[in-house]
Phi, psi and omega in degrees: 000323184292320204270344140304309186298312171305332155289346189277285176300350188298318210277337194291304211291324186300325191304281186329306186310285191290343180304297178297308166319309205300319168323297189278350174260310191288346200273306183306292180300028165207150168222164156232153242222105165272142172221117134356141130192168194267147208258000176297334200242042174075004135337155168246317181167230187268160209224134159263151170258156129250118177254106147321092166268022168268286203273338187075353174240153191306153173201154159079029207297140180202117151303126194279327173189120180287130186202155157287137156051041155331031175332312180216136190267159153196159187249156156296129211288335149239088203355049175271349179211140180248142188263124148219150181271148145253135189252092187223147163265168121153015177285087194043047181148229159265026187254185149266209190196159181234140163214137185270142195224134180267116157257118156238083188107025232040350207270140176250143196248096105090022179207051199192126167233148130218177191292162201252009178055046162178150168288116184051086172308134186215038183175140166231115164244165148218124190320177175303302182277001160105337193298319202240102164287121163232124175262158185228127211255125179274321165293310178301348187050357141284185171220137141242158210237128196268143159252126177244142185336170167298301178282035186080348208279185195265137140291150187289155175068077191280158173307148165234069172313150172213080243295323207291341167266026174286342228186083171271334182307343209225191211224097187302122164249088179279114189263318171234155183206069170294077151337102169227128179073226164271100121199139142248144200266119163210128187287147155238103190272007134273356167244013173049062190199169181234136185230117163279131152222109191295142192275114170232145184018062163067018158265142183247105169227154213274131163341152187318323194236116192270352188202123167265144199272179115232173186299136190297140188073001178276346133098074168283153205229293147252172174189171198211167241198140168293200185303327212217001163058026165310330181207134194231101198245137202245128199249153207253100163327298194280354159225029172064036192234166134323148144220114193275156173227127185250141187279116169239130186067250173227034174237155177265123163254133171309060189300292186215167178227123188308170107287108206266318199260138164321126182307349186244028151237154215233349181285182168268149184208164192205105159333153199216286189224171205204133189223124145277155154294132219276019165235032186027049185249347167237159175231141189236162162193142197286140184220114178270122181104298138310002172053012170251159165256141168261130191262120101306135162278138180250148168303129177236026150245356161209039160069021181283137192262136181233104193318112166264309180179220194187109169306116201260147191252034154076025179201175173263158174036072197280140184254307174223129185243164168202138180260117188307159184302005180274316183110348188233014166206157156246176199221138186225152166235102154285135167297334202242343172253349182060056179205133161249126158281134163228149202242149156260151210259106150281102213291348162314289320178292184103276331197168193219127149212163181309155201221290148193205197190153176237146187267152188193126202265128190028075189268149188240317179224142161258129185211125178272129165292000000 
């Protein structure tokens, strides 16, 4: 009797055991997926995904939060709040707005709006420890940096960088305003310039070494940083290039500059968004107006780029692109065809091929929860 009753539970705990695996293998094959968009062409706000890492396609489309223009989404490091900008002038004044959202379960709740202090904010970062939101206003050319509450929400009177008295000949567009280590980081893509800024008493000022160059008129727009942050590459809306910068001691230097477009195209085209792979062995970017992703391979002992080729992204004006948490596919938001495409990722290779692809009126940002 005893030794059935001991078969009896044995046989109970292996069923629940594979019962609970078969669960946690099926929880692996799906990720979900927000996506940014400008709300002018028949958008609602922000778009929830079920992404198939099996099938590779998008499923299950849902609004997620009704917002005006959600250009670029971020999450919090531990993805209890999601931060968007609406990239609007008309926000208490001329501004935009940044609004916080409580994720519970995916679902977004709601519990925060504030002015984004500049007209059309097009970038949200937040540090590591959760303290600090900084938006980057492209019209205002300024940036502000938020300290936020225990329940993610903003606090009132955010910090105000303000690009435009860096520089008058010329006309500030602060475009990404990224947190690497303590500093913030914000490409100005009309001052051609990168900004460093060290955190002193809970104040953002600027660093020792105050600005990374690119070439006058190449317009940096975003950039990504390796593992260990040795190297940092900023791809230049305007004149369609790359630019590696290598850290020596605790300054970035300019080394060498890509072509993100083919030499034999002759149309205008305009750099967008920029990806390493998470093994930091590729490098991507978006080309609007060639309609491609561009591949690099990187030399990963002195960060150097080597062209493996160019993806065509089955749509017009890919804007923000992202490689799912696997690693084995990327996701492009064309802006202008009202479609995301997805390619799978040779992860040997580096190379893209087509996978499938979903309709979506302007998607702009993408984000894995």
């Amino acid at each position: 009797m005893k030794n059935n009753l001991w078969c009896i539970v044995f046989i109970s705990s292996v069923f629940v055991g594979l019962l609970n695996s078969c669960k946690m293998e099926e929880l692996k094959n799906e990720e979900v997926l927000f996506v940014g968009t400008y709300t002018d062409t028949g958008s609602e706000g922000i778009y929830r995904f079920k992404f198939n890492l099996e099938t590779g396609k998008l499923e299950d489309k849902t609004v997620a939060a009704s917002l005006k223009n959600p250009s670029y989404l971020t999450f919090s490091a531990d993805n209890k709040t999601m931060y968007a900008v609406g990239e609007v002038d008309d926000y208490e004044g001329d501004s935009g707005k940044v609004t916080a959202f409580k994720v519970k379960d995916t679902v977004l709740e709601k519990i925060d709006t504030k002015s984004s202090f500049g007209a059309h904010p097009c970038f949200v970062g937040v540090d590591k420890s959760g303290e600090f939101v900084a938006i980057a206003n492209y019209t205002g050319g300024t940036v502000a940096i938020y300290k936020t509450l225990e329940n993610g929400s903003l606090a009132d009177s955010p910090q105000v960088i303000d690009h435009k008295v860096l520089d008058t000949s010329k006309t500030a567009h602060a475009h990404m305003s990224s947190f690497i280590n303590d500093e913030l980081f914000v490409s100005d893509l009309g001052l051609d310039r990168i900004n460093r800024y060290s955190k002193i008493n809970g104040e953002f000022v600027p660093s020792e070494q105050k600005s990374l160059l690119v070439a006058e008129g190449a317009g940096p727009r975003h950039f990504v940083t390796s593992e260990k942050g040795e190297f940092l590459y900023a791809i230049n809306e305007l004149n369609s290039t790359i630019t590696l910068f290598q850290r020596k001691g605790e300054e970035l230097y300019a080394i060498n500059t890509y072509e993100t477009v083919a030499a034999d195209y002759k149309e205008e085209s305009y750099c967008a968004d920029i990806h390493l792979s998470s093994d930091g062995k590729f490098l991507y970017g978006s080309n609007r107006g060639e309609n491609t992703i561009v591949i690099f391979k990187i030399n990963r002992s002195n960060g150097s780029l080597e062209l493996v080729g160019r993806e065509a992204v089955m749509g017009d004006w890919p804007r923000n692109f992202t490689i799912d948490p696997s690693g084995n596919y990327v996701l492009v938001a064309n802006q202008r065809s009202n479609n995301i495409v997805v390619f799978k990722r040779d992860v040997e290779k580096g190379t893209l091929s087509f996978s499938s692809q979903v309709e979506l009126p302007s998607p702009v940002c993408l984000k894995f929860y």
